[in-house]
mmCIF entry with sequence, helices, sheets and N, C-alpha, C, O atoms, coordinates in Angstrom:
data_MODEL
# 
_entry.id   MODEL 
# 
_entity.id                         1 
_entity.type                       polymer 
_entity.pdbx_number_of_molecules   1 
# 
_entity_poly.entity_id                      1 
_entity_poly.type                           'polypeptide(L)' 
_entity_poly.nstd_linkage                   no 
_entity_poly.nstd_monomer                   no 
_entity_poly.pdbx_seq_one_letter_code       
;(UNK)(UNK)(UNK)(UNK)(UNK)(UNK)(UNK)(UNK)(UNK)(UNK)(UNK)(UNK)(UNK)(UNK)(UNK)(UNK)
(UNK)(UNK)(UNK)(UNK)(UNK)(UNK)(UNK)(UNK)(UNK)(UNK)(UNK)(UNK)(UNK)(UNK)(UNK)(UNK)
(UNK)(UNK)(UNK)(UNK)(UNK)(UNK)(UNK)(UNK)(UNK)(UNK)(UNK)(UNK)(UNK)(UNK)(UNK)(UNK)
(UNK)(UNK)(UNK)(UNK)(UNK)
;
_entity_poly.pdbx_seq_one_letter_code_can   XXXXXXXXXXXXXXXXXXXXXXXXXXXXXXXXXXXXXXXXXXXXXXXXXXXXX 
_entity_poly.pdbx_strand_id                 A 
# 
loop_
_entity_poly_seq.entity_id 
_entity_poly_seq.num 
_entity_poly_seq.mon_id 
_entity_poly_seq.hetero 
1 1  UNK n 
1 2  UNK n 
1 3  UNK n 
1 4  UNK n 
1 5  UNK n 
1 6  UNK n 
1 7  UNK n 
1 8  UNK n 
1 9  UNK n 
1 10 UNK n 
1 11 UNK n 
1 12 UNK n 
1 13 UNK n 
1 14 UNK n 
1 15 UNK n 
1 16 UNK n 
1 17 UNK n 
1 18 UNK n 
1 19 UNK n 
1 20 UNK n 
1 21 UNK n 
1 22 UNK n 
1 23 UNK n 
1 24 UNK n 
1 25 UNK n 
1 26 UNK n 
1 27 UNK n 
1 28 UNK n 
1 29 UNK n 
1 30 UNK n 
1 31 UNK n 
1 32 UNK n 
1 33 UNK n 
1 34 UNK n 
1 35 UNK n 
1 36 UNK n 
1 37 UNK n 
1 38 UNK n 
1 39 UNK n 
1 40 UNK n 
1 41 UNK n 
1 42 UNK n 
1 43 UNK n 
1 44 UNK n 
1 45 UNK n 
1 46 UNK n 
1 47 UNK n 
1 48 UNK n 
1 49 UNK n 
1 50 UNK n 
1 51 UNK n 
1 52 UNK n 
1 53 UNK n 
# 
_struct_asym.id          A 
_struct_asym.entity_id   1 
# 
loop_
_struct_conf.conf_type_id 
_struct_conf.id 
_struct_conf.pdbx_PDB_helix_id 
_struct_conf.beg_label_comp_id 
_struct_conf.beg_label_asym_id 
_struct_conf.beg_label_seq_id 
_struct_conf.pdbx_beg_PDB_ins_code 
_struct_conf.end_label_comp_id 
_struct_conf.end_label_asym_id 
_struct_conf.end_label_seq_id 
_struct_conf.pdbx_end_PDB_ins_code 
_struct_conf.beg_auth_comp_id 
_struct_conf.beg_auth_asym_id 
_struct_conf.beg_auth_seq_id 
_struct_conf.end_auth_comp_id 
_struct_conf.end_auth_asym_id 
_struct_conf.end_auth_seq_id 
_struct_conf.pdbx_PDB_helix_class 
_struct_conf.details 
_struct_conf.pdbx_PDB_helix_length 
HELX_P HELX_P1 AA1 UNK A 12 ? UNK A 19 ? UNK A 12 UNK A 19 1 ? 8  
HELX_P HELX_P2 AA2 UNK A 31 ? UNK A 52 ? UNK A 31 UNK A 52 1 ? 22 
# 
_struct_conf_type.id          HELX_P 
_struct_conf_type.criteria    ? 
_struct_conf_type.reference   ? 
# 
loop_
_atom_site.group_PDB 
_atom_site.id 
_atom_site.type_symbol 
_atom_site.label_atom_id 
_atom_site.label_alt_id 
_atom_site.label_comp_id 
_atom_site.label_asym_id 
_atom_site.label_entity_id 
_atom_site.label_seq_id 
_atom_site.pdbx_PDB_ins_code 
_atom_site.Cartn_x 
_atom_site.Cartn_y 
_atom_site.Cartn_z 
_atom_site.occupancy 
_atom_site.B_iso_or_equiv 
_atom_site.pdbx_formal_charge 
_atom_site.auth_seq_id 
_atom_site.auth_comp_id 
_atom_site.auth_asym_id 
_atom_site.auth_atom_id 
_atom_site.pdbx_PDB_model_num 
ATOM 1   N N  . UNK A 1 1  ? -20.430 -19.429 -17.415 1.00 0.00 ? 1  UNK A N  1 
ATOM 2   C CA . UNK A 1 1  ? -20.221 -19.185 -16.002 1.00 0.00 ? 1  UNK A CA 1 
ATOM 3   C C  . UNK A 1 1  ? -20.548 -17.725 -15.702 1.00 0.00 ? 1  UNK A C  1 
ATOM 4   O O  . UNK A 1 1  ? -19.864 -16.799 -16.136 1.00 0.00 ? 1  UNK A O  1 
ATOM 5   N N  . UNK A 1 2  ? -21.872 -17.532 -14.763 1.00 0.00 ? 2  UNK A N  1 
ATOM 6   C CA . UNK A 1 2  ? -21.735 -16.334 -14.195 1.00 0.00 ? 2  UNK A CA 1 
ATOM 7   C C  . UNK A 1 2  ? -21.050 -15.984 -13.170 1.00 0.00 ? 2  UNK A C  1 
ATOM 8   O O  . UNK A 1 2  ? -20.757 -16.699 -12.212 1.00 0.00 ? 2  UNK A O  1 
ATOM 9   N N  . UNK A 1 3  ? -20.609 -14.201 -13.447 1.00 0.00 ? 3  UNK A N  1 
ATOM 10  C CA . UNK A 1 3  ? -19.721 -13.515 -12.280 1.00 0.00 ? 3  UNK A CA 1 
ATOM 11  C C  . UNK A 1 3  ? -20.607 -13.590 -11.124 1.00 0.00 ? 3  UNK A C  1 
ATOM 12  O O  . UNK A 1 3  ? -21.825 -13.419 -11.163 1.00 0.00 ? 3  UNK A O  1 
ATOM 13  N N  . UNK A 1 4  ? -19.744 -13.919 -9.854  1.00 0.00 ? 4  UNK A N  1 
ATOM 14  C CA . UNK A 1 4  ? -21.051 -14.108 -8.629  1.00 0.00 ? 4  UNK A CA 1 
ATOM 15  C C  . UNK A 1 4  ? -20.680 -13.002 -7.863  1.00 0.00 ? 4  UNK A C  1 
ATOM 16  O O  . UNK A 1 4  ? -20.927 -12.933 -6.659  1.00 0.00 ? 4  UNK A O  1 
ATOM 17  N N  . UNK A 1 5  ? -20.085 -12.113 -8.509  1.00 0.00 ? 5  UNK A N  1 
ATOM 18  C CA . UNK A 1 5  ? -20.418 -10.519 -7.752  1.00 0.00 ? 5  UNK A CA 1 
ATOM 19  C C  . UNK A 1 5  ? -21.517 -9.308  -8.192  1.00 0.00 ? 5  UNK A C  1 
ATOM 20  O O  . UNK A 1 5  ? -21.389 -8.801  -9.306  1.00 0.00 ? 5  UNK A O  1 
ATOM 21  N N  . UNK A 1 6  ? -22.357 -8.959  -7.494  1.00 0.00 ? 6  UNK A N  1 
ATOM 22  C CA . UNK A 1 6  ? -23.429 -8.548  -7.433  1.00 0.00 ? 6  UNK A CA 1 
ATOM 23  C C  . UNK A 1 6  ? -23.044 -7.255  -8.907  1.00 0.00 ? 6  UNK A C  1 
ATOM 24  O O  . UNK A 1 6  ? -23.888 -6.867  -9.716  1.00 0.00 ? 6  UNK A O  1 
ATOM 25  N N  . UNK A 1 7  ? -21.792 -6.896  -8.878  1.00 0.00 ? 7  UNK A N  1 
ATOM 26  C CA . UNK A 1 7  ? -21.926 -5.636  -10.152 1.00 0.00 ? 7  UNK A CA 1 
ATOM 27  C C  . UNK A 1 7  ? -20.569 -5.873  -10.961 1.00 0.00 ? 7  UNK A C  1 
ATOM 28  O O  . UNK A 1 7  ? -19.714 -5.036  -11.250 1.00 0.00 ? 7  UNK A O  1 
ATOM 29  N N  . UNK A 1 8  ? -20.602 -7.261  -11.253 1.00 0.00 ? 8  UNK A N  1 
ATOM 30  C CA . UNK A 1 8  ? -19.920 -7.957  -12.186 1.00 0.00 ? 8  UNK A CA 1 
ATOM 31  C C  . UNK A 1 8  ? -18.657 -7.144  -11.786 1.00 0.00 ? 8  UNK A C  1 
ATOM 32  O O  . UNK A 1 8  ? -18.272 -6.225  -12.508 1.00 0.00 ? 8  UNK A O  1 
ATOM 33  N N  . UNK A 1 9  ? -17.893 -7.537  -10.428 1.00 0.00 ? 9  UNK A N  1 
ATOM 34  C CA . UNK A 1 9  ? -16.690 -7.363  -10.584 1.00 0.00 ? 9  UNK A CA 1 
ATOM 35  C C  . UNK A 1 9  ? -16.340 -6.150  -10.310 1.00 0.00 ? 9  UNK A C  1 
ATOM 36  O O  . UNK A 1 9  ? -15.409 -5.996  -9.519  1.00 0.00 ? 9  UNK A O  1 
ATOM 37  N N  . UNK A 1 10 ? -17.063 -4.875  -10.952 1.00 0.00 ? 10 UNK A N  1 
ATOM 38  C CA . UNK A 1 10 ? -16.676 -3.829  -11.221 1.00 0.00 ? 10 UNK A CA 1 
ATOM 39  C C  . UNK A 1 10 ? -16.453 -3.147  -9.344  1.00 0.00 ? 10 UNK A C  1 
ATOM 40  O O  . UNK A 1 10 ? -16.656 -1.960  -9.087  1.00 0.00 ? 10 UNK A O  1 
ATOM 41  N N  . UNK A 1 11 ? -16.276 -3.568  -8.903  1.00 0.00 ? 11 UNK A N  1 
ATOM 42  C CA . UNK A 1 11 ? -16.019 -2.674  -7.417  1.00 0.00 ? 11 UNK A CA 1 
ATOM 43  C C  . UNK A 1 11 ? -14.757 -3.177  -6.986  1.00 0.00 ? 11 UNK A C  1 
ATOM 44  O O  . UNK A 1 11 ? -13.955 -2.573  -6.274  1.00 0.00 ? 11 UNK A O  1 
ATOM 45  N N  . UNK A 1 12 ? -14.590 -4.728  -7.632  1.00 0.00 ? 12 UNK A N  1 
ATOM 46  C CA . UNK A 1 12 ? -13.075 -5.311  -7.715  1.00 0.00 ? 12 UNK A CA 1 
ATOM 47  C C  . UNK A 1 12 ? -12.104 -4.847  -8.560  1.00 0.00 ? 12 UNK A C  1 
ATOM 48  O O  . UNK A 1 12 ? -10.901 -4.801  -8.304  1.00 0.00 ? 12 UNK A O  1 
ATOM 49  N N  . UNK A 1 13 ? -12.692 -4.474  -9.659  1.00 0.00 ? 13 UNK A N  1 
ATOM 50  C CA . UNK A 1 13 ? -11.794 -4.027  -10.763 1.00 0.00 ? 13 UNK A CA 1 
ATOM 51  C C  . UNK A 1 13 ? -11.400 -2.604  -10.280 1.00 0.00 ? 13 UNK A C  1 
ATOM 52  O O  . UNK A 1 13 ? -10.282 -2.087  -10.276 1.00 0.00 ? 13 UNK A O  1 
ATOM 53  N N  . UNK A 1 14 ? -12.296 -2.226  -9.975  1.00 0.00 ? 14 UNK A N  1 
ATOM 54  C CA . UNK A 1 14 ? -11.662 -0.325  -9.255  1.00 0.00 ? 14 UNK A CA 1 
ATOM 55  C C  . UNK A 1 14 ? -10.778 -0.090  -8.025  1.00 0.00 ? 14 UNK A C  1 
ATOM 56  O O  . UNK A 1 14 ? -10.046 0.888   -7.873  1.00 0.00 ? 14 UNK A O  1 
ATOM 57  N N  . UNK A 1 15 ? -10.971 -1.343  -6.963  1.00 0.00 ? 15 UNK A N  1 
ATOM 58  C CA . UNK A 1 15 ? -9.939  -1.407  -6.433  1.00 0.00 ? 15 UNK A CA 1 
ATOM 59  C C  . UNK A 1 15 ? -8.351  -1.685  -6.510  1.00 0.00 ? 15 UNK A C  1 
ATOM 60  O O  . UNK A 1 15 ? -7.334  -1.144  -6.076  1.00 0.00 ? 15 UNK A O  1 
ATOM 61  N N  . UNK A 1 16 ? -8.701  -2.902  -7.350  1.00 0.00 ? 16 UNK A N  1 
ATOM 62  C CA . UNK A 1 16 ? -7.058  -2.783  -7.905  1.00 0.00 ? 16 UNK A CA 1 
ATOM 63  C C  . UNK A 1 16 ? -6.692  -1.956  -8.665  1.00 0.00 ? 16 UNK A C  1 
ATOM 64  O O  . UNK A 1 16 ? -5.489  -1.696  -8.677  1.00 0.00 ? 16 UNK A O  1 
ATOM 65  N N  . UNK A 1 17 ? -7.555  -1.283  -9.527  1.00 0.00 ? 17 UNK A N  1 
ATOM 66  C CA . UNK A 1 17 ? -6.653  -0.378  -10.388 1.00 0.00 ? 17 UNK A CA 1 
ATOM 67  C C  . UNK A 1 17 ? -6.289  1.111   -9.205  1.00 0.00 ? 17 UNK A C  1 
ATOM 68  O O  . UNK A 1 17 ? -5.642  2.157   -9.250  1.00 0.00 ? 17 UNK A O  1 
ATOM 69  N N  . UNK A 1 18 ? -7.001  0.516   -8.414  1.00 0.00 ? 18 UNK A N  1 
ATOM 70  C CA . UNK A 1 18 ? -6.180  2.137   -7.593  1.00 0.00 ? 18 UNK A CA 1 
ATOM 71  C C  . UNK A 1 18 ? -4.529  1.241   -6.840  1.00 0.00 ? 18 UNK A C  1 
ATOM 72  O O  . UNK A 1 18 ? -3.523  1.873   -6.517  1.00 0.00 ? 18 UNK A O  1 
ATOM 73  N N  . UNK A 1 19 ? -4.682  -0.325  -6.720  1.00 0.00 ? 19 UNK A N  1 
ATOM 74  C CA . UNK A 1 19 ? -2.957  -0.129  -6.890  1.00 0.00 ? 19 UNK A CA 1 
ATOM 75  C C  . UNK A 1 19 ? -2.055  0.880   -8.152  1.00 0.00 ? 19 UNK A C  1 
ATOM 76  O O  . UNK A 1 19 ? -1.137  1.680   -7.973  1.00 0.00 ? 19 UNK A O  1 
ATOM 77  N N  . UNK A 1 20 ? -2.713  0.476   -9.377  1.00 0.00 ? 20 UNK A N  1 
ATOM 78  C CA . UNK A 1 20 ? -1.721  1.562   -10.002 1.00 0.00 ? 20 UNK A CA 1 
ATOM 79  C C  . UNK A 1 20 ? -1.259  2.850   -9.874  1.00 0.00 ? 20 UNK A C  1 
ATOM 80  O O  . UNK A 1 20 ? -0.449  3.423   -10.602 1.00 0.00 ? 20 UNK A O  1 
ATOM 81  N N  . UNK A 1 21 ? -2.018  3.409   -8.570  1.00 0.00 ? 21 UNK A N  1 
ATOM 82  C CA . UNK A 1 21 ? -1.848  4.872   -8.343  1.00 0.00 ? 21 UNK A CA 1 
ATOM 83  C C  . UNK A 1 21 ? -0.845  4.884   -7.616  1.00 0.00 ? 21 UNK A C  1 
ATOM 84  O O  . UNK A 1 21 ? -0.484  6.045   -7.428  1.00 0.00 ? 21 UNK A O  1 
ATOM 85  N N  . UNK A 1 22 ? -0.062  3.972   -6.990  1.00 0.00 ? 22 UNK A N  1 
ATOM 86  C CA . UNK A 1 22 ? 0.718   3.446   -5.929  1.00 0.00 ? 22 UNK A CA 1 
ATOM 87  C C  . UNK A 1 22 ? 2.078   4.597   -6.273  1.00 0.00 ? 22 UNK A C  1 
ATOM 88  O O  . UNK A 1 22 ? 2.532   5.382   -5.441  1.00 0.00 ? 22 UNK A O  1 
ATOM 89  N N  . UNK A 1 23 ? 2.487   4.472   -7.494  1.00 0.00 ? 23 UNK A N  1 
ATOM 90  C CA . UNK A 1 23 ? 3.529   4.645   -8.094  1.00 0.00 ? 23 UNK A CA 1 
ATOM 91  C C  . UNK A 1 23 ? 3.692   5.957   -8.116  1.00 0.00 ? 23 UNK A C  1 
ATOM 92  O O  . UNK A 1 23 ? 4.849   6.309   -7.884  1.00 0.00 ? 23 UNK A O  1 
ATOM 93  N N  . UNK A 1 24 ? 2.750   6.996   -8.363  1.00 0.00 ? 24 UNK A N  1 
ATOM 94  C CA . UNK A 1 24 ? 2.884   8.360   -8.202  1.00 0.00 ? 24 UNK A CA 1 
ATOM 95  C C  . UNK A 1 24 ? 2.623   8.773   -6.169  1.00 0.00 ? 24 UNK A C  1 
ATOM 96  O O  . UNK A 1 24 ? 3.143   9.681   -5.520  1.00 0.00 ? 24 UNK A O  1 
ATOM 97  N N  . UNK A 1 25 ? 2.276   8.389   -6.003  1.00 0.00 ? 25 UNK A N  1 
ATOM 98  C CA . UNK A 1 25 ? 1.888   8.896   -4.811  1.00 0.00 ? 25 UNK A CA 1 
ATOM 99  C C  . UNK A 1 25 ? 2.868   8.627   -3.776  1.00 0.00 ? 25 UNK A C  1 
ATOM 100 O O  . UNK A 1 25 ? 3.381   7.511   -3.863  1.00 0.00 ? 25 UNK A O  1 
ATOM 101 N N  . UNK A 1 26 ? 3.339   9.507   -2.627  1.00 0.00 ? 26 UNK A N  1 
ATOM 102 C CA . UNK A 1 26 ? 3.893   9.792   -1.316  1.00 0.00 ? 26 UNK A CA 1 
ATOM 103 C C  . UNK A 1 26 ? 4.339   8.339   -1.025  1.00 0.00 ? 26 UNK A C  1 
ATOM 104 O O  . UNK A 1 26 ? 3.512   7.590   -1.545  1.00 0.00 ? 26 UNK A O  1 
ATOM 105 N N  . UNK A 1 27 ? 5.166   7.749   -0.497  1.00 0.00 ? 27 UNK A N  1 
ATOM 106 C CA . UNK A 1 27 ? 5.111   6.576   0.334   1.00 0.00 ? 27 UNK A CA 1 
ATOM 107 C C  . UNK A 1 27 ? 4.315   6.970   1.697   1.00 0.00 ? 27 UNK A C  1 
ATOM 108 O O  . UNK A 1 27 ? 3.615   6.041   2.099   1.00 0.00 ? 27 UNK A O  1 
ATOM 109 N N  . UNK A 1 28 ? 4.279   7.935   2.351   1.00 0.00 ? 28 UNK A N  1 
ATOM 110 C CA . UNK A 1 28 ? 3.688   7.951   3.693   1.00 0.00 ? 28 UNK A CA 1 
ATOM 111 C C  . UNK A 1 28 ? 2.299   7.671   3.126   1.00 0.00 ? 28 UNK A C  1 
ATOM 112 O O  . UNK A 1 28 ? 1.472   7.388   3.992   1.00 0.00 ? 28 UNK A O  1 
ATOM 113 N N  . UNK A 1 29 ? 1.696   7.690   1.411   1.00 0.00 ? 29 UNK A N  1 
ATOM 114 C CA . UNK A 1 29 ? 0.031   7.947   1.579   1.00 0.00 ? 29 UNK A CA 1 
ATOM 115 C C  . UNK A 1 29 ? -0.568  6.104   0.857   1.00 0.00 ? 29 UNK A C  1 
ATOM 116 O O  . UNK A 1 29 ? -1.687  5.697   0.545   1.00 0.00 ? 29 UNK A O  1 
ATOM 117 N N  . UNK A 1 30 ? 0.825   5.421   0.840   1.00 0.00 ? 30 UNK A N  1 
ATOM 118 C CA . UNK A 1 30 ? 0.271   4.210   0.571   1.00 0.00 ? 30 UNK A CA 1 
ATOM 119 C C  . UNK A 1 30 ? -0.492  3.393   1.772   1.00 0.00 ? 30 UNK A C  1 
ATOM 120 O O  . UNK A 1 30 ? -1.471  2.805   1.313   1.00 0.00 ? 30 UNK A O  1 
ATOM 121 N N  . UNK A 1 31 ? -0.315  3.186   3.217   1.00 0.00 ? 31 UNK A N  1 
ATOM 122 C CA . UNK A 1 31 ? -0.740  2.443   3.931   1.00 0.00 ? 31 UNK A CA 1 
ATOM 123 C C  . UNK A 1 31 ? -2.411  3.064   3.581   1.00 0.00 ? 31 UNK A C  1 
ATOM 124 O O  . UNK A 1 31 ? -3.244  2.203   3.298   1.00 0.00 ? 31 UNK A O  1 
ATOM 125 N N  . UNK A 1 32 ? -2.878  4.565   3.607   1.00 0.00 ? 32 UNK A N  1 
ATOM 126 C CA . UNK A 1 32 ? -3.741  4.586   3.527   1.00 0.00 ? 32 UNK A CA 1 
ATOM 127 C C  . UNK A 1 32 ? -4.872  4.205   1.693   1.00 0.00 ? 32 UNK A C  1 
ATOM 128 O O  . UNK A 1 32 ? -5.946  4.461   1.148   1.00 0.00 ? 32 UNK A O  1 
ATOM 129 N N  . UNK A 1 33 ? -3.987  3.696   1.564   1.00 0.00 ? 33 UNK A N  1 
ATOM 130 C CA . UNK A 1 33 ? -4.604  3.068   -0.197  1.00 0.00 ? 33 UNK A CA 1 
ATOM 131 C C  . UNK A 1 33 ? -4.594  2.267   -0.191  1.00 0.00 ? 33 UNK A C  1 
ATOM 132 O O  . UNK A 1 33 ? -5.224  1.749   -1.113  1.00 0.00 ? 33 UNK A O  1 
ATOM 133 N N  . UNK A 1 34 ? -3.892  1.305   0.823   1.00 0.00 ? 34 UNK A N  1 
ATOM 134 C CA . UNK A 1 34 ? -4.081  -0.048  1.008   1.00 0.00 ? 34 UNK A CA 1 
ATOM 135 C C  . UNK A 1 34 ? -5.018  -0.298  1.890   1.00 0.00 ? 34 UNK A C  1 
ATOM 136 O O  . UNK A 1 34 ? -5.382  -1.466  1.753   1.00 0.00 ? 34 UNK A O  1 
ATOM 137 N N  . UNK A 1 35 ? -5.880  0.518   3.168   1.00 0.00 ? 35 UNK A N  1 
ATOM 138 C CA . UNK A 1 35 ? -6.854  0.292   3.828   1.00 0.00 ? 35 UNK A CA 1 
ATOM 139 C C  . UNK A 1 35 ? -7.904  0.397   2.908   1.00 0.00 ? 35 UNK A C  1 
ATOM 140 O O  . UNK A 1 35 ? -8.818  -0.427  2.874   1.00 0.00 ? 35 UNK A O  1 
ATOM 141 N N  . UNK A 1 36 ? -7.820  1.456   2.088   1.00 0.00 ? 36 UNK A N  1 
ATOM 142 C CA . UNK A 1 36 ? -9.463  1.551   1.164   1.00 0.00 ? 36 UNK A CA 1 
ATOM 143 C C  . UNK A 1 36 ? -9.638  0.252   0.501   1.00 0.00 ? 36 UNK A C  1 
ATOM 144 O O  . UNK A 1 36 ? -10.568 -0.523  0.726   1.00 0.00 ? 36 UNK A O  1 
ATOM 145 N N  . UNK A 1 37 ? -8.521  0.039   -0.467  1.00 0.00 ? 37 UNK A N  1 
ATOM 146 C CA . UNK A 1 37 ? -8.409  -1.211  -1.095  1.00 0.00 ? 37 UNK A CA 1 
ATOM 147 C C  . UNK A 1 37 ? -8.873  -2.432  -0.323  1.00 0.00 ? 37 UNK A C  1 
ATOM 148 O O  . UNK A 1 37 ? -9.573  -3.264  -0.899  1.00 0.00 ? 37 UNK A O  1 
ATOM 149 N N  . UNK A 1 38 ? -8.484  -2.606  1.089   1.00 0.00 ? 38 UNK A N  1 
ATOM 150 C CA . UNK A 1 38 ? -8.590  -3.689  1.845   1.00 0.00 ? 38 UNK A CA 1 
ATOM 151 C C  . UNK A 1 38 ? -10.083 -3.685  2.230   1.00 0.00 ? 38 UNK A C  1 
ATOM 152 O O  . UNK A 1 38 ? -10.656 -4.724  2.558   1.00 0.00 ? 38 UNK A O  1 
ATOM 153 N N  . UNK A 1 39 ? -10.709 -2.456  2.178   1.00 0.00 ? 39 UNK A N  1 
ATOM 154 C CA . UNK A 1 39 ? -11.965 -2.113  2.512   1.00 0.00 ? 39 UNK A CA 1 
ATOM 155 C C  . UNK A 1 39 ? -13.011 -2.748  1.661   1.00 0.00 ? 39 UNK A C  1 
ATOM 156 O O  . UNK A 1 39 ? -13.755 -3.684  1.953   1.00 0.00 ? 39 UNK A O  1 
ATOM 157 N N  . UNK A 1 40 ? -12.908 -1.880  0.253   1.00 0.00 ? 40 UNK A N  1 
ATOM 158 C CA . UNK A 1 40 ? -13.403 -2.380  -0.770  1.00 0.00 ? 40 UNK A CA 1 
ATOM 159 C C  . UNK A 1 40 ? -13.670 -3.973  -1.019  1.00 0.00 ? 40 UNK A C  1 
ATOM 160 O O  . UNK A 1 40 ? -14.677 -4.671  -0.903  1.00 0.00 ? 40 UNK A O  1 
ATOM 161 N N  . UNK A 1 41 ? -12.477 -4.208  -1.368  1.00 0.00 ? 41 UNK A N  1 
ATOM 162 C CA . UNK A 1 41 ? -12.129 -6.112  -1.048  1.00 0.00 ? 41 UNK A CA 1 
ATOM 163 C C  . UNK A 1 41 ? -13.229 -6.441  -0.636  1.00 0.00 ? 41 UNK A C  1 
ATOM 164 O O  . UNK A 1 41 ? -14.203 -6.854  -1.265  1.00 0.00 ? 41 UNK A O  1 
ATOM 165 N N  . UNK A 1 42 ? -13.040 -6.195  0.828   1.00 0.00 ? 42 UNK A N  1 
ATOM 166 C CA . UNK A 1 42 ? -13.694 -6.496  1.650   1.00 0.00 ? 42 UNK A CA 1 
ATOM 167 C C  . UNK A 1 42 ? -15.014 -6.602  1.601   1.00 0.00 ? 42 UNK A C  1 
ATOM 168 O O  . UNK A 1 42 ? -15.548 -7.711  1.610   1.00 0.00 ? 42 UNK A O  1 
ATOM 169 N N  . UNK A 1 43 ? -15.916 -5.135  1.527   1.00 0.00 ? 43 UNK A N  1 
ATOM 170 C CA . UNK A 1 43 ? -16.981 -5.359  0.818   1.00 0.00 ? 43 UNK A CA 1 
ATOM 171 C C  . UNK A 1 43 ? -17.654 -5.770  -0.604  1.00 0.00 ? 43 UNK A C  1 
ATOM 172 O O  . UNK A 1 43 ? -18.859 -5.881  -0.829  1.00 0.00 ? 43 UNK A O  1 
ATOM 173 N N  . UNK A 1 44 ? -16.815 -5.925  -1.306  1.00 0.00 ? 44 UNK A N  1 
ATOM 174 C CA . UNK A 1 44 ? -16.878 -7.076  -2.752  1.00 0.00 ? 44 UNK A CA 1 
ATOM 175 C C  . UNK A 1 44 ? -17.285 -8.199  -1.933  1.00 0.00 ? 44 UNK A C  1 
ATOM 176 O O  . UNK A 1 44 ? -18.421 -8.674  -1.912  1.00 0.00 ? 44 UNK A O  1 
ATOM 177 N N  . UNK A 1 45 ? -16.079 -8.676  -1.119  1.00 0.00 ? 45 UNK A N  1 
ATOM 178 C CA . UNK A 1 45 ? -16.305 -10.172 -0.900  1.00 0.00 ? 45 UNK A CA 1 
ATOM 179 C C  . UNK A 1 45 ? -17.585 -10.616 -0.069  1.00 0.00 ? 45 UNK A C  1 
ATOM 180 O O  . UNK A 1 45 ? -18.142 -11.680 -0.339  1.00 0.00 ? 45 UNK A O  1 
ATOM 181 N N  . UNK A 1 46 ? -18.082 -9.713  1.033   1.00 0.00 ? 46 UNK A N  1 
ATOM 182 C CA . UNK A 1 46 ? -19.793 -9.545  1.674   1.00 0.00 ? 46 UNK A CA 1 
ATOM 183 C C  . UNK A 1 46 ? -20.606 -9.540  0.730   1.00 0.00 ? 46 UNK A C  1 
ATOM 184 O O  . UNK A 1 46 ? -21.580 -10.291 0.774   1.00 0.00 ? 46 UNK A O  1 
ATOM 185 N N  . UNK A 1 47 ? -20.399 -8.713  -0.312  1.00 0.00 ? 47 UNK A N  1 
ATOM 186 C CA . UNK A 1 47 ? -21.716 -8.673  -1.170  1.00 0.00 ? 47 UNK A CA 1 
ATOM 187 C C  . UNK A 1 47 ? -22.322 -9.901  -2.221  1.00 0.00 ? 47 UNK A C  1 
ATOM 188 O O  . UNK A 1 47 ? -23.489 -10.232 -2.430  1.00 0.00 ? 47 UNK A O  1 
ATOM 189 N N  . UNK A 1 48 ? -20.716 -10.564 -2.933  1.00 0.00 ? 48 UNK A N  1 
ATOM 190 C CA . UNK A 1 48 ? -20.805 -11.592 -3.364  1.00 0.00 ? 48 UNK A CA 1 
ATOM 191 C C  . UNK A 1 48 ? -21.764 -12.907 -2.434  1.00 0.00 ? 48 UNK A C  1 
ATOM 192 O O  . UNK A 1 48 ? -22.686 -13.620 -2.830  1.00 0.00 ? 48 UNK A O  1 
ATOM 193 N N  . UNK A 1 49 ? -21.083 -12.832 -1.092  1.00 0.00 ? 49 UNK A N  1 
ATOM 194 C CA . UNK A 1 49 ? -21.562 -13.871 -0.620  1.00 0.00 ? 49 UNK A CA 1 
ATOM 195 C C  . UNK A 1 49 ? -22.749 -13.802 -0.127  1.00 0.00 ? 49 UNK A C  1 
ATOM 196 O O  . UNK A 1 49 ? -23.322 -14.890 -0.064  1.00 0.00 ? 49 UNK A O  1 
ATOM 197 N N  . UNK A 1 50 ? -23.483 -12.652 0.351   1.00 0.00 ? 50 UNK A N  1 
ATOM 198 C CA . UNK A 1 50 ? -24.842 -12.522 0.012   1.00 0.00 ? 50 UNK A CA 1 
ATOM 199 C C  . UNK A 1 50 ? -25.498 -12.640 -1.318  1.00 0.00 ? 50 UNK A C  1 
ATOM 200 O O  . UNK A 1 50 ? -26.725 -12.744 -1.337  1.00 0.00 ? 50 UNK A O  1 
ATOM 201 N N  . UNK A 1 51 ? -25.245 -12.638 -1.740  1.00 0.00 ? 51 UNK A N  1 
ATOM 202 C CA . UNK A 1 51 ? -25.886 -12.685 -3.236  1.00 0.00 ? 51 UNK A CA 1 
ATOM 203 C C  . UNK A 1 51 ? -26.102 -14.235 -3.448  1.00 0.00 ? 51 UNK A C  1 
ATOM 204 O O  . UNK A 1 51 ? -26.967 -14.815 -4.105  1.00 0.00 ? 51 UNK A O  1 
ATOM 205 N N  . UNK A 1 52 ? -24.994 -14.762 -2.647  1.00 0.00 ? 52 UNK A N  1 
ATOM 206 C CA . UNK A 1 52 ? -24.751 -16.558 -3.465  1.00 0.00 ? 52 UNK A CA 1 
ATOM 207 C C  . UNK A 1 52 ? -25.539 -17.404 -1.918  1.00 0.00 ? 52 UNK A C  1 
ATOM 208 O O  . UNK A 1 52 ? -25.758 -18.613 -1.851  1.00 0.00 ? 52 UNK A O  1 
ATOM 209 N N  . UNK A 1 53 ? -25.730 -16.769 -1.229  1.00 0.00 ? 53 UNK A N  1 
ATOM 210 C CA . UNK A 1 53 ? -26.293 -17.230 -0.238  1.00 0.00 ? 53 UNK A CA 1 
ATOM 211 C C  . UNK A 1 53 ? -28.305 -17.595 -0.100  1.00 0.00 ? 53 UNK A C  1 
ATOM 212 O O  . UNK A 1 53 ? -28.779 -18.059 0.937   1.00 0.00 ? 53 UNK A O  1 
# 
């Protein structure tokens, strides 16, 4: 089974691991680590589906 994201994942995998940064950082500076994250996602999930399209 191939990965059907255009750079095997790896733009998914870097987003979540910036949840782990969660833990050191400000509570006021999480909403904004959750927009990048949501961002990212986001464009993972466009690129995949161009690719499979």
């Amino acid at each position: 089974m191939t990965n059907p994201l255009p750079d095997d994942g790896q733009a998914v995998a870097r987003a979540l691991a910036e949840l782990d940064t969660l833990a050191e950082r400000p509570l006021a500076e999480h909403v904004e680590v959750f927009e990048r994250i949501h961002a990212a996602l986001g464009a993972a999930l466009a690129a995949g589906s161009a690719g499979s399209a």
